[in-house]
Backbone bond lengths (Angstrom), bond angles and torsions (degrees), N, CA, C in turn:
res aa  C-N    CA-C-N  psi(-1)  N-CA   C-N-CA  omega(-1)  CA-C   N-CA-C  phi
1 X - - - 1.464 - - 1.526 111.19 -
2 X 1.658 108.11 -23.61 1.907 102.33 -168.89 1.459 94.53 -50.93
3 X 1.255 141.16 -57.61 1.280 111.48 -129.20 2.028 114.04 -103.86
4 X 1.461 93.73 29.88 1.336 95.13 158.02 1.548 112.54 -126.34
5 X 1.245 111.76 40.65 1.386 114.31 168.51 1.590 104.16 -123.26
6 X 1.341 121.95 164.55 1.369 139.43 170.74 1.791 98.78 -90.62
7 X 1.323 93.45 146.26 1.714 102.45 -173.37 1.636 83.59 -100.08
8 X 1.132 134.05 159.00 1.183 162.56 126.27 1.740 130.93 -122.81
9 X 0.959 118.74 143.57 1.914 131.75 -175.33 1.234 116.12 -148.87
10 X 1.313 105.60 126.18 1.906 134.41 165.45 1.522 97.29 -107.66
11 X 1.748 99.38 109.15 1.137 111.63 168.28 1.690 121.39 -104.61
12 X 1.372 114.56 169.22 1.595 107.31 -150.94 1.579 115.10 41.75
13 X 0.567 131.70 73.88 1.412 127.57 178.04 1.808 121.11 -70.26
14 X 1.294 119.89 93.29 1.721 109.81 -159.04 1.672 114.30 98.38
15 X 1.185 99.79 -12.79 1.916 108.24 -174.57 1.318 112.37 82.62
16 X 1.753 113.35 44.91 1.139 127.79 -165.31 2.003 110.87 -97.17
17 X 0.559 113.99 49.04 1.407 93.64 -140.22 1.667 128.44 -47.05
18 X 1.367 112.51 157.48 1.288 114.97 -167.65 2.100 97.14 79.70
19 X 0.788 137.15 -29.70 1.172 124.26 167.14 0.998 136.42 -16.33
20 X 1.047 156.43 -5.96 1.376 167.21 -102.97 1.824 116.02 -108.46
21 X 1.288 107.96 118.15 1.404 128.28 146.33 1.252 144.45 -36.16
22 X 1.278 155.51 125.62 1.526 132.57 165.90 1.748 83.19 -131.72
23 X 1.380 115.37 136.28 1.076 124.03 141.44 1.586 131.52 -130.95
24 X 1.334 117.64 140.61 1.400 133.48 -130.33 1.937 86.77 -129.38
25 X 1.764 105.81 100.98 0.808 106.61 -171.14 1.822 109.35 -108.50
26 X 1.473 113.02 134.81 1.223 96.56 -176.36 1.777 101.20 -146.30
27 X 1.509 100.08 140.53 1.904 101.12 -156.15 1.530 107.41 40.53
28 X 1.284 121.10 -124.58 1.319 149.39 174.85 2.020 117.43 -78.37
29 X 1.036 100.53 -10.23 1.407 114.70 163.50 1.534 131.40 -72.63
30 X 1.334 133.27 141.37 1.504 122.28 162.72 1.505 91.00 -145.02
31 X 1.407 111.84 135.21 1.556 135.74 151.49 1.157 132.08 -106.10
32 X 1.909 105.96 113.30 1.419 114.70 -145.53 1.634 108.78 -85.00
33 X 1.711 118.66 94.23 1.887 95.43 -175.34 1.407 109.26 -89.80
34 X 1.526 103.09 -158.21 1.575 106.00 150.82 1.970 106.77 -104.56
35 X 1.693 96.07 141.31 1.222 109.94 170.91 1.497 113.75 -44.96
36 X 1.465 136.81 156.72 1.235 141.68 145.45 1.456 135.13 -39.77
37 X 1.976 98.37 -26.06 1.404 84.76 166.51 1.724 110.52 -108.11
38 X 1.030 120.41 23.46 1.539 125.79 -172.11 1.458 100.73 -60.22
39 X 1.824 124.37 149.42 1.188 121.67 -169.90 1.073 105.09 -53.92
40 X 1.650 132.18 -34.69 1.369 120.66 -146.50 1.391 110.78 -114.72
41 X 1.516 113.44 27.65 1.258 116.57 164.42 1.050 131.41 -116.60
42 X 2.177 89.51 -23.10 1.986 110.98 171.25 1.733 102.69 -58.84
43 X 1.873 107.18 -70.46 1.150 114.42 -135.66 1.337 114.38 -75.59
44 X 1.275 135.19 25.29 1.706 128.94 -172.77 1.457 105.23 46.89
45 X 1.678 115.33 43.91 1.235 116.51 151.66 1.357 121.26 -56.02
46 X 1.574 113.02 154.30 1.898 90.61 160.11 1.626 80.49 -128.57
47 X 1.604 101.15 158.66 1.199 111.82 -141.37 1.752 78.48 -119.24
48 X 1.576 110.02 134.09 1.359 117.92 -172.47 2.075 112.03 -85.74
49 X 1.251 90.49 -46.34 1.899 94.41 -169.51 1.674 94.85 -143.49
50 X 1.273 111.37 153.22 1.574 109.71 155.11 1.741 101.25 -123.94
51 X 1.318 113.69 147.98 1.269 108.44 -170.20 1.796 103.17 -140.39
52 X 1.276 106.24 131.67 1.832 120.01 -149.25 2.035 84.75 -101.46
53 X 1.355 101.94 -28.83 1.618 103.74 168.33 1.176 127.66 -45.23
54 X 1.315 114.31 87.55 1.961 112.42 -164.32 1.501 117.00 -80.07
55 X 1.554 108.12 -14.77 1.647 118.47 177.05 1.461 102.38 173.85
56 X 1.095 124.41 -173.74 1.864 131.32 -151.95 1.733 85.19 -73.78
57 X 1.203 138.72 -40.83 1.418 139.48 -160.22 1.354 111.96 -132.70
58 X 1.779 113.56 54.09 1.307 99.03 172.38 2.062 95.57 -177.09
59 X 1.123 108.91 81.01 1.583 94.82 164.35 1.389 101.75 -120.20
60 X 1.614 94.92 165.72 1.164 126.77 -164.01 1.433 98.82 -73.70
61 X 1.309 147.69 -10.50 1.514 155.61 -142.95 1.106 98.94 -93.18
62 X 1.422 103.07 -47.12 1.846 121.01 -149.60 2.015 89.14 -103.31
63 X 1.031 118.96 35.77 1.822 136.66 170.15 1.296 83.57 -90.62
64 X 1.795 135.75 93.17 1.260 117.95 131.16 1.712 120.13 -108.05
65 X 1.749 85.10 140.44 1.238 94.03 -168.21 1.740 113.50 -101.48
66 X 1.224 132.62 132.31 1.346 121.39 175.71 1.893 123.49 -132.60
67 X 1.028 121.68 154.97 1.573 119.62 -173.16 1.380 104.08 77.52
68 X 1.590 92.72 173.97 1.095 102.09 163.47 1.824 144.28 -76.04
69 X 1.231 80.44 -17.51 1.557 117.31 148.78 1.530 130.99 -37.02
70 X 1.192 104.78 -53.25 0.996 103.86 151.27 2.059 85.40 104.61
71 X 1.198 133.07 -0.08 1.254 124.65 -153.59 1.318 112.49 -87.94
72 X 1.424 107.81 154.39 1.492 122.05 -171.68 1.438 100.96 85.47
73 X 1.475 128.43 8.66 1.589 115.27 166.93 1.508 110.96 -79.84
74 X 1.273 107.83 127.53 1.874 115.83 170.86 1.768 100.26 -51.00
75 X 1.249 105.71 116.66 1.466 115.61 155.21 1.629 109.47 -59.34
76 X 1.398 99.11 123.94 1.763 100.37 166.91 1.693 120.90 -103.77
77 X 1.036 118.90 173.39 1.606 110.01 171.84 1.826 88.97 -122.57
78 X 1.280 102.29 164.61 1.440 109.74 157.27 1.785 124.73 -33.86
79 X 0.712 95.66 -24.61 2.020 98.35 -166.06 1.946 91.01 -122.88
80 X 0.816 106.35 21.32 1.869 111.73 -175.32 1.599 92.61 -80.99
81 X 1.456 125.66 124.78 1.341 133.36 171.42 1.367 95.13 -71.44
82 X 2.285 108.71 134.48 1.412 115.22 165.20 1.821 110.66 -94.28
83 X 0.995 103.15 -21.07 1.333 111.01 -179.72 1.629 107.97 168.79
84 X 1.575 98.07 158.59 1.730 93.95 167.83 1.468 116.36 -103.52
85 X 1.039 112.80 177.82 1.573 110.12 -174.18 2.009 106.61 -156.63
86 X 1.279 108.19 89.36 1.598 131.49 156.30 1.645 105.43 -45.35
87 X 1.490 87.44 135.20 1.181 92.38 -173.61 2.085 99.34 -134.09
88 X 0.894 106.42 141.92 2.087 111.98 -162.92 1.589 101.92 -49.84
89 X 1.569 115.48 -26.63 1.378 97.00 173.09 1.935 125.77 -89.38
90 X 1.118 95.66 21.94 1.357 110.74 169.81 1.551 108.96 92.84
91 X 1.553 112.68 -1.21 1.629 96.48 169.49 1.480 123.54 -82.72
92 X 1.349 128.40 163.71 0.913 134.79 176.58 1.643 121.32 -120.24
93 X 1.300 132.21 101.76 1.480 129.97 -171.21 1.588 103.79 -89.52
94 X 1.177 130.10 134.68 1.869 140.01 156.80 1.564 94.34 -71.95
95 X 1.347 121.93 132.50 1.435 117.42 165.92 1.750 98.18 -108.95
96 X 1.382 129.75 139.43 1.223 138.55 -173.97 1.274 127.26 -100.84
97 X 1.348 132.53 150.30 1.356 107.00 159.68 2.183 148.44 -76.08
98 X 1.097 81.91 5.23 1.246 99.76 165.10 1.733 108.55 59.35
99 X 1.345 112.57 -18.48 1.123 112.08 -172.88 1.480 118.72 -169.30
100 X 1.419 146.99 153.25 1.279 141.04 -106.00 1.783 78.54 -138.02
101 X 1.678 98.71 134.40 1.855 111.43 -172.78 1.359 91.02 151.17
102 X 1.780 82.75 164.64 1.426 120.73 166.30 1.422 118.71 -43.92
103 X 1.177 154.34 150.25 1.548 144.62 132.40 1.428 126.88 -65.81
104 X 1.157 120.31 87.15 1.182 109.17 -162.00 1.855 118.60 -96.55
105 X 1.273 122.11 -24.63 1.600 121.02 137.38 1.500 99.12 -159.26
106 X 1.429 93.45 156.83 1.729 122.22 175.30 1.830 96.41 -96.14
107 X 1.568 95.38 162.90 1.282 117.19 -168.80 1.358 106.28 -88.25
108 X 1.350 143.85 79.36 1.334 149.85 -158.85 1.804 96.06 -89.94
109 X 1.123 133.57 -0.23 1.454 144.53 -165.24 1.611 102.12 -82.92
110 X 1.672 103.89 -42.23 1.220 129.76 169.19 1.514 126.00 -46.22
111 X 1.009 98.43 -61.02 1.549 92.95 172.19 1.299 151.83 -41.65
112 X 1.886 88.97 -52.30 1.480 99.18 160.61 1.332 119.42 -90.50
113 X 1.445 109.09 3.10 1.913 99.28 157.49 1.436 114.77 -157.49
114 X 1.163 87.73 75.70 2.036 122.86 170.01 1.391 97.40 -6.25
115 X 1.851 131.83 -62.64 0.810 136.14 -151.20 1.047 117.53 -59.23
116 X 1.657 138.92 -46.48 1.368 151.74 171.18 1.660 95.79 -12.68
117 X 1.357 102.72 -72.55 1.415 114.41 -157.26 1.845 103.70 -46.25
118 X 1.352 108.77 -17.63 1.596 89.09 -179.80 1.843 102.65 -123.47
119 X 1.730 96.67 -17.02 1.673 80.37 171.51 1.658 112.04 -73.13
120 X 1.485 131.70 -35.66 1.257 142.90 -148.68 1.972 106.56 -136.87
121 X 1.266 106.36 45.51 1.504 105.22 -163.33 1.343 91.30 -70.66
122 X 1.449 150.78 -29.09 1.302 117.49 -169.17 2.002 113.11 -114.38
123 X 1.688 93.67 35.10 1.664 113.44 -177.60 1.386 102.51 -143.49
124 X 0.881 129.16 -140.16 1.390 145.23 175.85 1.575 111.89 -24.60
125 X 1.169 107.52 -35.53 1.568 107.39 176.03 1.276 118.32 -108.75
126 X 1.539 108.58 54.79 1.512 109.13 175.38 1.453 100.29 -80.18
127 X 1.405 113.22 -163.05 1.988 117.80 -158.87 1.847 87.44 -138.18
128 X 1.367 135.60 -42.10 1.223 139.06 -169.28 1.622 119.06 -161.02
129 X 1.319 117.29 148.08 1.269 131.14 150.11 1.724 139.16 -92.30
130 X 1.458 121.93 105.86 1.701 114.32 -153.17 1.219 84.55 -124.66
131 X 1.530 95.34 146.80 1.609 102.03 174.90 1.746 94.61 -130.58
132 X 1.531 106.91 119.02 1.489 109.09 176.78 1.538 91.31 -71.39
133 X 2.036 84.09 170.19 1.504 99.75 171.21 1.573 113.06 -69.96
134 X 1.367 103.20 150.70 1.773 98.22 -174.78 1.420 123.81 -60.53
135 X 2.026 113.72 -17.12 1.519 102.26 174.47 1.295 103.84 -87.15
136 X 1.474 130.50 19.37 1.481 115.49 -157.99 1.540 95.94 -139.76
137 X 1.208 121.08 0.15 1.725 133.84 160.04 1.808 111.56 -33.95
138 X 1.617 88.70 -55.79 1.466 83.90 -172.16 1.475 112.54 -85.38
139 X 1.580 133.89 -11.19 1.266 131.46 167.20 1.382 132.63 -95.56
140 X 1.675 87.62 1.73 1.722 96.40 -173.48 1.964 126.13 -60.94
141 X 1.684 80.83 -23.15 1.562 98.50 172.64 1.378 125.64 -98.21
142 X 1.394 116.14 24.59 1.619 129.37 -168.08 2.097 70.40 -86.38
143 X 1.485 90.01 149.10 1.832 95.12 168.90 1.736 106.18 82.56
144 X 1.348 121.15 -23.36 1.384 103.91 160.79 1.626 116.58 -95.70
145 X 1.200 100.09 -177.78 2.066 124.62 -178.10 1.459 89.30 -68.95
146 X 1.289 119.45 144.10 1.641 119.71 109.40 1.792 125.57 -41.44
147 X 1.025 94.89 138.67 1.951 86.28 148.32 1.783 127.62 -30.03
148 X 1.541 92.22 -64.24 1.517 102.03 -177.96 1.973 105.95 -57.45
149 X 1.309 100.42 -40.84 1.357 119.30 -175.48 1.326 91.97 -49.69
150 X 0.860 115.81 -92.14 1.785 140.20 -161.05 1.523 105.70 -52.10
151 X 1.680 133.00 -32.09 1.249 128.12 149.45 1.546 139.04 -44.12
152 X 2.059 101.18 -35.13 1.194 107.17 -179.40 1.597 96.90 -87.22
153 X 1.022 138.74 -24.36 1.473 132.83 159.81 1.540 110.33 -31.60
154 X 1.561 96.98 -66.12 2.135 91.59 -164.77 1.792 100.21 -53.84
155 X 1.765 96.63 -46.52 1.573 103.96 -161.04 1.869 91.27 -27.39
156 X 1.907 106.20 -64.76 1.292 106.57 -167.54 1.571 125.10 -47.43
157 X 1.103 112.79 -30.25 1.743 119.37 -164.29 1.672 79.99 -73.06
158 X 1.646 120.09 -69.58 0.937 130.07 -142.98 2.089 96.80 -48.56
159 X 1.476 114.45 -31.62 1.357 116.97 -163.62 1.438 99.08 -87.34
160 X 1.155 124.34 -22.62 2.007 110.65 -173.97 1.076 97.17 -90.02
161 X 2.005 124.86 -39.04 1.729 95.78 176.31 1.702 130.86 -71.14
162 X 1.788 82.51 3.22 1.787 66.91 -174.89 1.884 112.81 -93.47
C-alpha cells in the first residue's frame, strides 16, 4: 500500500523531542503511524500496553462509525490524543493526531500484538484512521514535513548530537 500514499511528518510533536509523526495520506484518507525516528521504534523498546482510553469518559474503542456519513466519528483537533502507549521501561508516550478529522477506526490489531507498531509502523502497525473534512483535505497538511523535509530534520539532530 506505501507507495500510493503521500508521506507527511510532525516532528517534536508538543516539544517532545524525537516525537515524531508519519502521516500517510491517501485521496481523502490519512493513516496516523509512528515516525521512524520515534523513541519507540529507534530504541529496542518493548512496548508494555497501548491504551485507546483517552480519559475516564472518552476512548477511542467506543469510535463507532456508521453511513456514509460518516456519523458518530469523534472529531479530533491536531493535538487530540490517539492513544498512549507504555513502554516496560516505565516510559509512557501520548501518540496524537497530527491533524484535524473525523476518527474513523483505531488499530485494535495492536493491542494484542504491540509489536506491529515497531516491526511494521507504516503497515500493519498503524495507530489510527482520520478522515479530514473534504474542504480541508487539501490544507490539512499545511504545518507538516515533506519526506525531504523531515529527512533534513534527522540529518540535523543526527549532526548536533554528534
Amino acid at each position: 500500500a506505501g507507495r500510493y500514499f503521500a508521506r507527511w511528518y510532525k516532528a517534536d510533536v508538543k516539544g517532545r523531542p524525537c516525537e515524531d509523526f508519519c502521516v500517510l495520506q491517501h485521496s481523502n484518507i490519512c493513516v496516523i503511524t509512528l515516525a521512524e525516528a520515534h523513541p519507540l521504534v529507534q530504541s529496542g523498546k518493548t512496548i508494555k500496553s497501548i491504551n485507546y482510553q483517552i480519559s475516564a469518559n472518552c476512548s477511542r474503542l467506543q469510535n463507532k462509525v456508521s453511513g456514509k456519513s460518516k456519523r458518530g466519528a469523534q472529531f479530533l483537533t491536531e493535538l487530540a490524543p490517539l492513544c498512549r502507549i507504555s513502554s516496560s521501561d516505565g516510559e509512557e508516550y501520548t501518540i496524537y493526531s497530527c491533524i484535524r478529522g473525523r476518527l474513523i477506526e483505531v488499530n485494535e490489531n495492536i493491542l494484542n500484538n504491540p509489536a506491529l507498531l515497531q516491526e511494521k509502523p507504516l503497515t500493519e502497525g498503524y495507530i489510527a484512521v482520520v478522515l479530514p473534512k473534504f474542504e480541508e483535505s487539501k490544507s490539512v497538511t499545511q504545518g507538516l514535513l515533506t519526506q525531504k523535509e523531515y529527512e533534513e530534520v534527522l540529518l540535523k539532530r543526527r549532526n548536533s548530537s554528534a
